[in-house]
N, C-alpha and C positions, 0 to 999 in steps of 0.2 A: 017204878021198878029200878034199882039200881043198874048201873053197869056189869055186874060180875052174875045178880040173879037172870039178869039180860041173856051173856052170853051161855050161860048152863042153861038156860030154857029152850035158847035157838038150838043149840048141840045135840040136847034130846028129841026136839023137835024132828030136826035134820037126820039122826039117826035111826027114827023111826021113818020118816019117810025113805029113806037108801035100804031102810030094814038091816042098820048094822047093831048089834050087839056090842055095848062099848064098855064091856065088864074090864076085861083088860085094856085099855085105852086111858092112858093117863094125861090128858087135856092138859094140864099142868105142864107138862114135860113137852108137848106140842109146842104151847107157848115159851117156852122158854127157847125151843129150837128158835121158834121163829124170833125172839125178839134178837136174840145170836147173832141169825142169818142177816138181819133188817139193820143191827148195828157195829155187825163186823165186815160185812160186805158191800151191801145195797139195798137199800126197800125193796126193790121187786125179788130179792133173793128170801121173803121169808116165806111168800106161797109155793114156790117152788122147792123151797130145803124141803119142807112141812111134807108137802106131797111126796117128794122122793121118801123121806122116812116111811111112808105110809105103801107107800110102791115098795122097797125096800124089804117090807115086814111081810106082807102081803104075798109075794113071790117066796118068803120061807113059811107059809102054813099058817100064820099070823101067832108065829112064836114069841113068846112075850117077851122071851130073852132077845130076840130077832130085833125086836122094836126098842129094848133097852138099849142095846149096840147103835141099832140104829141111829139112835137121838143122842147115846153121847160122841158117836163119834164128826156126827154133822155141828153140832154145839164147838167140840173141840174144834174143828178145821174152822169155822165162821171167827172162833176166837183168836184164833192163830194168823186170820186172814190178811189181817194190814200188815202185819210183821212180815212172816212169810210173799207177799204179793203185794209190796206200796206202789201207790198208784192209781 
């Protein structure tokens, strides 16, 4: 099994077991927060970006819009991060 059919299998897996519905959940966009957070800030910053977008979304009703904001604006600041905060 490849790598990419890998991780889509564990995600529906995973979703079925938490019982979440990941109709609007774009995994895609997860990953990219997290690759952002992991190479604009620090490896241990992209489970924690990830989760807060997920917190984040989750405390506004799981508005898709909620979750769009959410990821671009964690993306943006991770991007921004060595500029803004060298060091």
């Amino acid at each position: 099994m490849s790598d990419s059919n890998q991780l889509e299998a564990w995600v529906a897996a995973l979703a079925r077991e938490l019982d979440l519905d990941l109709t609007n959940v774009d995994v895609a966009a997860l990953l990219d927060v997290a690759r952002d957070a992991a190479h604009g800030v620090t490896r241990p910053a992209a489970p924690l970006a990830t989760y807060l977008v997920g917190y984040a979304t989750g405390l506004r009703n799981s508005d898709p819009a909620a979750f769009d904001h959410a990821t671009a604006v964690t993306s943006e600041l991770a991007r921004r991060w060595v500029e803004e905060m060298p060091g």
